[in-house]
MARZAPA-652421 format. One record per residue (C-alpha): x, y, z. Coordinates in pm, whole numbers, padded with zeros to 5 digits, always signed. Example, Ala and Ser with C-alpha at 12.3 -4.5 7.8 and 13.67 -1.06 7.14 Angstrom:
! MARZAPA-652421
+01230-00450+00780;+01367-00106+00714;
! end
This chain:
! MARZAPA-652421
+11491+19261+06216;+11793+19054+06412;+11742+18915+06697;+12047+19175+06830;+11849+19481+06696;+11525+19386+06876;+11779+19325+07233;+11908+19645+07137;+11557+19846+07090;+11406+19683+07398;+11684+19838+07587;+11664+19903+07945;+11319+19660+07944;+11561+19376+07783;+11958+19424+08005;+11777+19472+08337;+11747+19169+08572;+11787+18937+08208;+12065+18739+08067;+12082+18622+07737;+12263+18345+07484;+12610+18370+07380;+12543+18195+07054;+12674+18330+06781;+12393+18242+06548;+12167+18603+06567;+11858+18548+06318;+11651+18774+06124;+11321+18796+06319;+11047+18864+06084;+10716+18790+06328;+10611+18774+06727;+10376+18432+06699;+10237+18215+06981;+10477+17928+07106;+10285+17675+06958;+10252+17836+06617;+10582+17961+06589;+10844+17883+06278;+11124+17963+06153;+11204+18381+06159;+10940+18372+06457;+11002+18552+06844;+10800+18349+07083;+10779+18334+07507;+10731+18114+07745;+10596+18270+08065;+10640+17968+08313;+10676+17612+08421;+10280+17545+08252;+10409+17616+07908;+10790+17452+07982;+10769+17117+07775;+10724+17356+07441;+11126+17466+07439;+11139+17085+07308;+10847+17134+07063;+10882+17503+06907;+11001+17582+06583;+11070+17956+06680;+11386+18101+06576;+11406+18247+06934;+11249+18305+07241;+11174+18506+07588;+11228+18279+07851;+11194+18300+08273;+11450+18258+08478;+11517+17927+08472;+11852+17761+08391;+11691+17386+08262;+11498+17572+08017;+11819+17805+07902;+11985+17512+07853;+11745+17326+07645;+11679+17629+07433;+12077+17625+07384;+12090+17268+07269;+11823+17298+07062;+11975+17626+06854;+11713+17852+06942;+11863+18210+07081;+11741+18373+07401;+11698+18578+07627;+11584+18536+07997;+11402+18784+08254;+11205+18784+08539;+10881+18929+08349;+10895+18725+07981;+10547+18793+07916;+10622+19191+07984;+10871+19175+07778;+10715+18997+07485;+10450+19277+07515;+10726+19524+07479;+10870+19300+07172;+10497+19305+06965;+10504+19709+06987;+10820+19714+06737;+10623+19497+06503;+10258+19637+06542;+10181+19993+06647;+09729+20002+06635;+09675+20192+06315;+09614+20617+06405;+09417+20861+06154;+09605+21166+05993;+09462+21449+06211;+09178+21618+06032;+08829+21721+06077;+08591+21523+05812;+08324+21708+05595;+08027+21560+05806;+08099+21568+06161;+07851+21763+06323;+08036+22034+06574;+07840+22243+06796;+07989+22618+06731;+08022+22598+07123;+08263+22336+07116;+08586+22356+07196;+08845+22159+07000;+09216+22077+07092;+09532+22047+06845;+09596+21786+06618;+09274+21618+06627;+09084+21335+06414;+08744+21346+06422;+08623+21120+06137;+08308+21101+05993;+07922+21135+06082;+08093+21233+06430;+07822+21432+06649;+07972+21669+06897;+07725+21861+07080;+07740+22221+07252;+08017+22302+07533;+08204+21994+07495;+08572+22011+07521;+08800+21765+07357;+09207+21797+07406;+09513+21788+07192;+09550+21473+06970;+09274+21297+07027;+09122+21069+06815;+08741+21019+06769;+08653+20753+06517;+08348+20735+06309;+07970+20748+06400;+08109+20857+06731;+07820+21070+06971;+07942+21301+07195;+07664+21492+07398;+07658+21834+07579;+07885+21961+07851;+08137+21672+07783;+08518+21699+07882;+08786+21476+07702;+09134+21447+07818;+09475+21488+07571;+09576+21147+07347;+09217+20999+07414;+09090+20740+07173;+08707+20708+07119;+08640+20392+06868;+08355+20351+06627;+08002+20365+06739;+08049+20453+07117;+07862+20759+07260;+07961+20964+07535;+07667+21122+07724;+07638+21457+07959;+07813+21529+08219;+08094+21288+08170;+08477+21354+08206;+08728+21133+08035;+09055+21181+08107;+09371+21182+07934;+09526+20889+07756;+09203+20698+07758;+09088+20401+07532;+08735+20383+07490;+08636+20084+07249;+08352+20062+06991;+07981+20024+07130;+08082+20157+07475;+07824+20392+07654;+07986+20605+07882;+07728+20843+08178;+07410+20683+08040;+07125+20758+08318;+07137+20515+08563;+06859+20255+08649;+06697+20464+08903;+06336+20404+08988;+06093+20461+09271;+05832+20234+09362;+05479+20359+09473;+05152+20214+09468;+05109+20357+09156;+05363+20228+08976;+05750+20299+08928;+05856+20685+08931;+06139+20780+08756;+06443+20929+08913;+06636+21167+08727;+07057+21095+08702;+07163+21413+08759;+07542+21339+08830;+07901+21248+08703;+08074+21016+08549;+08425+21046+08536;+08718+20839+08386;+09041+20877+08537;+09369+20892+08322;+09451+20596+08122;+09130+20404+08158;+09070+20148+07920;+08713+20053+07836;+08628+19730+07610;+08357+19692+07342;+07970+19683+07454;+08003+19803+07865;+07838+20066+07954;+07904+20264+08280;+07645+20466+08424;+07523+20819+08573;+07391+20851+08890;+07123+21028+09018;+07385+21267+09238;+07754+21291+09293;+07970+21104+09075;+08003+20773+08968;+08376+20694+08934;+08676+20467+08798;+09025+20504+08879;+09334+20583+08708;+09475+20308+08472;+09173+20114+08555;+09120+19843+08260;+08768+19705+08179;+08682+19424+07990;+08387+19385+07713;+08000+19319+07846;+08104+19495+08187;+07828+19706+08350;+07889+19942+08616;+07583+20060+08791;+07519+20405+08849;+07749+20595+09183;+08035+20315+09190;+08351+20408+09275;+08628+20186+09125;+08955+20259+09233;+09309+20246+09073;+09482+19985+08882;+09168+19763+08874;+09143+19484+08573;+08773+19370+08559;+08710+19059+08308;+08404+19027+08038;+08072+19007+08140;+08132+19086+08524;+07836+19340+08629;+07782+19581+08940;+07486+19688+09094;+07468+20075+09239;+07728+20225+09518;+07982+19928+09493;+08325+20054+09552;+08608+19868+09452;+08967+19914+09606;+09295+19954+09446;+09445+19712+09234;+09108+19499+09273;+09056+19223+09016;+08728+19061+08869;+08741+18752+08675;+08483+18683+08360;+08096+18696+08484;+08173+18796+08860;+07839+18976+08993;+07863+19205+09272;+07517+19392+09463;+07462+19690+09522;+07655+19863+09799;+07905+19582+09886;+08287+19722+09992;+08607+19571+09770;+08933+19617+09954;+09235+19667+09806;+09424+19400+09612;+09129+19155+09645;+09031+18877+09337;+08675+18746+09290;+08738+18439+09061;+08527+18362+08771;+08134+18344+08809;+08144+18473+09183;+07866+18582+09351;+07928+18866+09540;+07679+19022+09880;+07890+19108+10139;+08214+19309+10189;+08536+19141+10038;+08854+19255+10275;+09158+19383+10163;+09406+19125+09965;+09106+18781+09980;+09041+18551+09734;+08644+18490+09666;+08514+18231+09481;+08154+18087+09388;+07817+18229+09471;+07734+18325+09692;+08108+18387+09724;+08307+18239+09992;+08717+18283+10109;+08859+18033+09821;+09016+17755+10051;+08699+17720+10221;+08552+17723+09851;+08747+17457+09753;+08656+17220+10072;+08279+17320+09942;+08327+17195+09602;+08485+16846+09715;+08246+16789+09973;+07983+16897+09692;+08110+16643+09412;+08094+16367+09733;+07718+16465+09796;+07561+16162+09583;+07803+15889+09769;+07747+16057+10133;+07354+16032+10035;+07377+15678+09971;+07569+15610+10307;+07282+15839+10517;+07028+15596+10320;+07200+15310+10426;+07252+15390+10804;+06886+15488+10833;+06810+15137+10684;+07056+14956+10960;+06876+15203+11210;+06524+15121+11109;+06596+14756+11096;
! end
């Protein structure tokens, strides 16, 4: 495809707030590649000042570049063709979808799915094989549920769902439209509810909800779980890592991103827009305002405000983080000095 014809088909995403080369030279574009794997035929980006030195290293044919006239220019000199925006990372996603498109059964039931006679099934629907679909469940128009799938009673999917390979989808859950739920998930499993007595632990039933907003994503292996009552909840558009665990009643709100391996105890809530790096770890009932970011491996107990940065555990506002960790790294030298006064003072 030429470089032109890929301009062209990015339309609106591609003319608005960009600027591109003049050059005459327009090459045939035959692969989207990293920046520093990129040869000749290849589309490539570079999102920012981290990645700027590579415009002098690349062998890409062209490239989606920032705003920035030094880099333009270098690109020029060097031959490579252009184009600048304010998003280039955006619009590289944009450019992979005309080369890649995730691969999409032919609708069609197969031979051994197991479908409740209760069930009711939408249009244009793939439901592929040794799928288990259990009494009242309602599934939408073209939606797609891959193999080994288990969907269990009194289930509600939304239209242009996807359920991968070996998830399972348990009671009284409610996935909305436009959802991607990715292979090993476990969706409204019971929640770890348990009552201690002097007997031992007594088992609390999880008689609620979960429910998935439209366009949730969900990645491989989390699981996010029932509650006892009410509903446990995640927002619209809300995207989820693999290895997350969302304890039963949470209520995630909209526009969230949370990283692998992060984990929440019962009752958190999470804002809007809220985002969790890999392995954060929050307890149960703590408040997430909106907008807020819990860097990597923090430790979460207490409320997080709207719009603060929290880092380490237990997590602290990141500047005063930072001061931590450089008075931390000093510890060994400032014990040596307290030794050495305490000698002077003793002798």
């Amino acid at each position: 495809m030429k470089f032109s014809t890929i301009l062209e088909k990015l339309g609106d995403a591609a003319s608005c707030n960009s600027l591109s080369s003049n050059q005459e030279n327009d090459p045939e574009i035959t692969e989207i590649t990293a920046v520093d794997e990129a040869t000749t035929g290849t589309l490539s980006y570079i999102e920012g000042a981290k990645f700027a030195s590579m415009v002098s290293k690349t062998n890409a044919s062209a490239l989606i570049l920032p705003l920035d006239q030094a880099l333009q220019t270098q690109a020029q000199e060097r031959g490579i063709v252009w184009i600048a925006t304010k998003e280039p990372r955006l619009l590289f996603a944009k450019a992979i979808a005309l080369f890649y498109q995730p691969w999409r059964p032919t609708p069609e039931i197969h031979p051994t799915a197991v479908i409740h006679p209760t069930a009711k099934i939408g249009k244009q629907v793939y439901i592929g094989p040794h799928v288990v679909i259990q009494q009242g469940v309602e599934i939408g128009d073209d939606v797609c549920v891959h193999p080994n799938v288990v969907i269990y009673p009194d289930v509600k999917i939304g239209d242009r769902t996807t359920l991968h390979a070996n998830c399972t989808i348990h009671e009284r859950s409610r996935i909305g439209a436009d959802c991607m739920i990715h292979s090993g998930v476990v969706i409204g499993s019971e929640g770890f509810g348990f009552v201690p007595t002097s007997t031992g632990w007594v088992k609390m039933e999880q008689s609620g909800y979960t429910v998935l907003e439209d366009g949730v994503e969900v990645g491989c292996n989390s699981a996010i779980d029932r509650p006892a009552v009410g509903e446990t909840r995640i927002g619209r558009n809300t995207k989820i890592d693999n290895l997350v665990q969302i304890g039963h009643g949470c209520q995630i709100g909209a526009g969230c991103a949370i990283a692998g391996q992060s984990g929440m105890a019962g009752g958190v809530k999470l804002g809007n827009g809220v985002i969790l790096a890999g392995q954060s770890g929050i307890t149960n009932q703590v408040k997430i305002g909106d907008r807020a970011i819990a860097s990597a491996k923090a430790g979460i107990h207490n409320d997080v405000a709207p719009g603060e940065i929290v880092s380490g555990t237990p997590a602290l506002p990141h500047k005063q983080y930072l001061k931590v960790s450089a008075i931390f790294s000093r510890l060994p030298e400032m014990y040596q000095t307290l030794k050495q006064l305490q000698r002077q003072k003793n002798s």
